[in-house]
C-alpha positions in Angstrom: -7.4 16.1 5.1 -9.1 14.8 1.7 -12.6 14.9 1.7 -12.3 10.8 2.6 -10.9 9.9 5.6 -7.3 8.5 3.5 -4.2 8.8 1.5 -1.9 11.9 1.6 -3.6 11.5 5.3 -2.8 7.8 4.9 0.6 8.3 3.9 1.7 11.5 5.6 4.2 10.4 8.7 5.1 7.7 10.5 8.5 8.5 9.2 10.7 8.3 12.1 8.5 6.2 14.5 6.2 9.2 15.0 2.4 7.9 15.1 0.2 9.4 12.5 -1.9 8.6 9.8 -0.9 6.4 6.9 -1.7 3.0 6.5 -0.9 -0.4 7.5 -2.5 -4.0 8.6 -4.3 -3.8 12.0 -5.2 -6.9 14.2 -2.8 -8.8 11.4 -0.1 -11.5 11.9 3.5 -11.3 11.7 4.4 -12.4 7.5 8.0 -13.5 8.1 8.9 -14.7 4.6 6.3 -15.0 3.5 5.5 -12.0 1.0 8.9 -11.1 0.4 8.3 -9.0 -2.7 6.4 -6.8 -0.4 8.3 -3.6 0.5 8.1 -0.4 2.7 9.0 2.5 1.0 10.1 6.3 1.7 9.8 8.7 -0.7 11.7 11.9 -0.9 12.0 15.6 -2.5 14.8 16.5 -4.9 17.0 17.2 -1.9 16.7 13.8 -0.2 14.6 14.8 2.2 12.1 11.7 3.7 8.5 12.9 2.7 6.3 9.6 3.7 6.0 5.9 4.2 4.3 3.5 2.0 4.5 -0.1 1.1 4.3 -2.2 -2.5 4.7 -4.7 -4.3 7.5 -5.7 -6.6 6.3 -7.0 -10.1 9.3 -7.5 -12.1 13.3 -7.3 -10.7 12.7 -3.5 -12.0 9.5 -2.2 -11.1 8.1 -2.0 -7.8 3.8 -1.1 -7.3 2.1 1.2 -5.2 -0.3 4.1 -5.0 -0.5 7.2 -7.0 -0.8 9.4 -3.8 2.9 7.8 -2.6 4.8 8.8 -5.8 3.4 12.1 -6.6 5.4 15.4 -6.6 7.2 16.2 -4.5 8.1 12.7 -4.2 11.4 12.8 -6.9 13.5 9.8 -5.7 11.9 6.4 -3.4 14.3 4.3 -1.0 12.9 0.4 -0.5 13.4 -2.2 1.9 12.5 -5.4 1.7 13.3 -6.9 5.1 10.6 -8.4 6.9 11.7 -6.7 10.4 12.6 -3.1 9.4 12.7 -1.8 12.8 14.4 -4.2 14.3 16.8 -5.8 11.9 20.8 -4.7 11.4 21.2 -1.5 13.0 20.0 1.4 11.4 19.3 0.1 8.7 19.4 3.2 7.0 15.8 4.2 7.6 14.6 6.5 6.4 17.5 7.5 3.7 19.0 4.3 2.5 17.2 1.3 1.8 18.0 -1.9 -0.3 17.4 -0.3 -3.2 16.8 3.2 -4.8 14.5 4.2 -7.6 12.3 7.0 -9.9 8.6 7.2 -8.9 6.1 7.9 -11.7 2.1 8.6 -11.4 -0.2 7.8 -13.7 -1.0 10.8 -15.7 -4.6 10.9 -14.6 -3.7 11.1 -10.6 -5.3 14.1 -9.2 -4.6 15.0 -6.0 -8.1 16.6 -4.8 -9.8 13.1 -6.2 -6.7 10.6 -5.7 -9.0 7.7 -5.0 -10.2 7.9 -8.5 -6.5 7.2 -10.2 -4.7 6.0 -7.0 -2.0 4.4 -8.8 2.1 4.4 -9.0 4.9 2.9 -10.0 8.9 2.9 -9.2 11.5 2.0 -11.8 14.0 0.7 -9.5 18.2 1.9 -10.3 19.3 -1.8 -10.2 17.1 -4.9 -10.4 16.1 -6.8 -7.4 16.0 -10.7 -8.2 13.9 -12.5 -6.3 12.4 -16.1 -6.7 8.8 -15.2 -7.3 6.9 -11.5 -8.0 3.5 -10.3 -7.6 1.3 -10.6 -10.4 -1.4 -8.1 -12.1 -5.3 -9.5 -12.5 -6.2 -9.9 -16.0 -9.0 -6.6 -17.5 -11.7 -6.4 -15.7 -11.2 -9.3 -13.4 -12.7 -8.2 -10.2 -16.3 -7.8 -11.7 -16.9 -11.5 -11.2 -16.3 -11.0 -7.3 -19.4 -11.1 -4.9 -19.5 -9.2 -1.4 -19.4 -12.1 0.8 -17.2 -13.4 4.0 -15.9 -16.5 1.5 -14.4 -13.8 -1.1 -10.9 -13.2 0.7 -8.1 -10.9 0.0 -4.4 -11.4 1.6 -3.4 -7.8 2.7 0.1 -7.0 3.5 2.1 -3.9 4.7 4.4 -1.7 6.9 3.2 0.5 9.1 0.7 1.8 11.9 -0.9 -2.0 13.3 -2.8 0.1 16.5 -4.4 3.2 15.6 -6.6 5.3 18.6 -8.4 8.8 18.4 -6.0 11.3 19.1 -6.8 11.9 23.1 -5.1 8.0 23.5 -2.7 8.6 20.4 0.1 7.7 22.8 -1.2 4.0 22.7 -0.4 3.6 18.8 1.5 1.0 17.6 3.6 1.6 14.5 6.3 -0.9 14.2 8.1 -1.2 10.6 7.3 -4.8 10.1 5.6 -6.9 7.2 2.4 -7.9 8.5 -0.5 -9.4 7.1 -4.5 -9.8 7.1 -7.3 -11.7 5.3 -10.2 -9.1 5.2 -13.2 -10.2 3.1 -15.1 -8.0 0.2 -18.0 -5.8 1.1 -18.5 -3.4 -1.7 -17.6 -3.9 -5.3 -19.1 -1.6 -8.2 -21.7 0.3 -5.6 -22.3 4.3 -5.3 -19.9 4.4 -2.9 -17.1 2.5 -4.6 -17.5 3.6 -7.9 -16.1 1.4 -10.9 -12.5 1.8 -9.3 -12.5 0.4 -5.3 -13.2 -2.4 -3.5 -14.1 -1.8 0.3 -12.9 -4.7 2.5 -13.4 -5.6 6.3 -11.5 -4.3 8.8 -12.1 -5.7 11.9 -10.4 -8.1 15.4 -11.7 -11.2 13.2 -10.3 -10.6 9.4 -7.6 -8.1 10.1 -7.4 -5.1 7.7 -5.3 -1.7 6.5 -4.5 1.3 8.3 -2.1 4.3 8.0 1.5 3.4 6.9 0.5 0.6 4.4 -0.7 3.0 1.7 -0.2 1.7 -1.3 0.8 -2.1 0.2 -1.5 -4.9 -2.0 -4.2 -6.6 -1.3 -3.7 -10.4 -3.0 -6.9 -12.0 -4.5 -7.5 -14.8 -2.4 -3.7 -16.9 -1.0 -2.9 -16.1 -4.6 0.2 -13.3 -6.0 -2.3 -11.7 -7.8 -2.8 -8.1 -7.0 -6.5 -7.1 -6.7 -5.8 -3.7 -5.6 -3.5 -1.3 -3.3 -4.6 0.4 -0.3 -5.7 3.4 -0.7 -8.4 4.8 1.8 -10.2 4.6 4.8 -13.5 5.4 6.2 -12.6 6.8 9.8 -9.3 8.2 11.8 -8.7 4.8 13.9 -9.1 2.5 10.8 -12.1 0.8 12.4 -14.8 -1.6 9.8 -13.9 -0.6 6.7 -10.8 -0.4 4.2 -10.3 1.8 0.9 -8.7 -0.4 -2.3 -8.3 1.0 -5.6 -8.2 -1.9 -8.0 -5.2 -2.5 -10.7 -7.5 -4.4 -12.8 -9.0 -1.4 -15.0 -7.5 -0.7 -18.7 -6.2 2.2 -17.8 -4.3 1.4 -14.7 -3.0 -2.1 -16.7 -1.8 -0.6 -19.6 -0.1 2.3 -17.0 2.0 -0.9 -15.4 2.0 -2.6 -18.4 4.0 0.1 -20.3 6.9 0.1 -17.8 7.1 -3.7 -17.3 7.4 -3.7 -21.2 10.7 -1.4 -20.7 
């Protein structure tokens, strides 16, 4: 594991129905239609083999967003789907080969694997657009700073993935349907020690909902907005109790990263 409780931890599985860590909305609500530019993801090696599950956001017919630690090597090639009910919708679905759509993942060049929460971010240039009515939207530079911890500062988190997640003696009672679920956590820690200049950490908890393992990489909406404040990225503990890791999209860097391939 990573010296935080997260990522290639809160990506790794949940691949064929098999419960373990990677990250997804706990103590959520079923989202229907209502994020449909949300997607869950596979990505695979060079030989098509499934690697891990993540989720994302689709910004443009072409380019689909997401965490660093979900499109790094091996990952050479990324399936999508965009149904709301993955694990129950037309049989087989292809999961976890073939999805709606195919594409390239690319990592920003700054990703490091020992310290992926510091760069935690990714894109995916899909093979053939996906038009869709509305997209998610990037903050503008910097935009988060104005936030304040507080229960009233809301984010609208949405994701595939684990929704139940237990110590490992009570494993067995995971849940980790592929469905589109969502939560409304509210802000905790912006610009702390802990957080650094690049996370948020959000609730997590029966009352607001929050992220878990399977949803890595899914976005957290400022507010009821489009607007993507961050992706999941971390958590604090192995059940995904209190607290929940986002890196936020809103730094130079990580803008003019997306930026560049929206521009393509």
């Amino acid at each position: 594991m990573k010296k935080i409780w997260f990522a290639l931890v809160a990506t790794l599985a949940l691949l064929l129905g098999a419960s373990a860590p990677a990250g997804a909305v706990t103590n959520g609500t079923l989202d229907g239609n209502g994020h449909p530019y949300v997607g869950l993801m596979v990505a695979q090696d060079a030989a098509g083999n499934p690697l891990w599950r993540c989720s994302g956001t689709l910004l443009s017919p072409t380019v689909y967003l997401t965490a660093g630690h979900c499109t790094e090597a091996p990952a050479a090639h990324v399936e999508i789907w965009f149904a709301a009910d993955v694990e129950h919708g037309i049989p087989g679905n292809g999961y976890p080969r073939n999805g709606d759509v195919g594409g390239t993942p690319h990592t920003i060049p700054s990703f490091d694997t020992d310290a992926f929460f510091l760069h935690d971010v990714g894109v995916v240039v899909l093979d053939t657009p996906m038009p869709m009515s509305t997209y998610g939207a990037l903050p503008s530079t910097n935009q988060l700073d104005a936030l304040k911890p507080s229960r009233a500062t809301t984010f609208t988190s949405v994701g595939y993935g684990l929704q139940k997640a237990f110590p490992d003696a009570a494993a067995w009672k995971e849940s980790a349907l592929r469905i589109r679920m969502v939560a409304h956590p509210h802000l905790l820690q912006i610009n702390t020690g802990f957080t650094g200049p690049q996370s948020l950490l959000l609730s997590n908890n029966a009352n607001t909902g929050g992220t878990c393992f399977g949803d890595s990489g899914g976005p957290n909406f400022l507010g009821t907005s489009n607007v993507v404040a961050g992706v999941t990225s971390f958590g604090i503990n192995p059940t995904c109790a209190g607290t929940g890791g986002v890196f936020r999209v809103d730094r130079p860097d990580v803008l003019a990263f997306v930026n560049g391939y929206l521009a393509d």
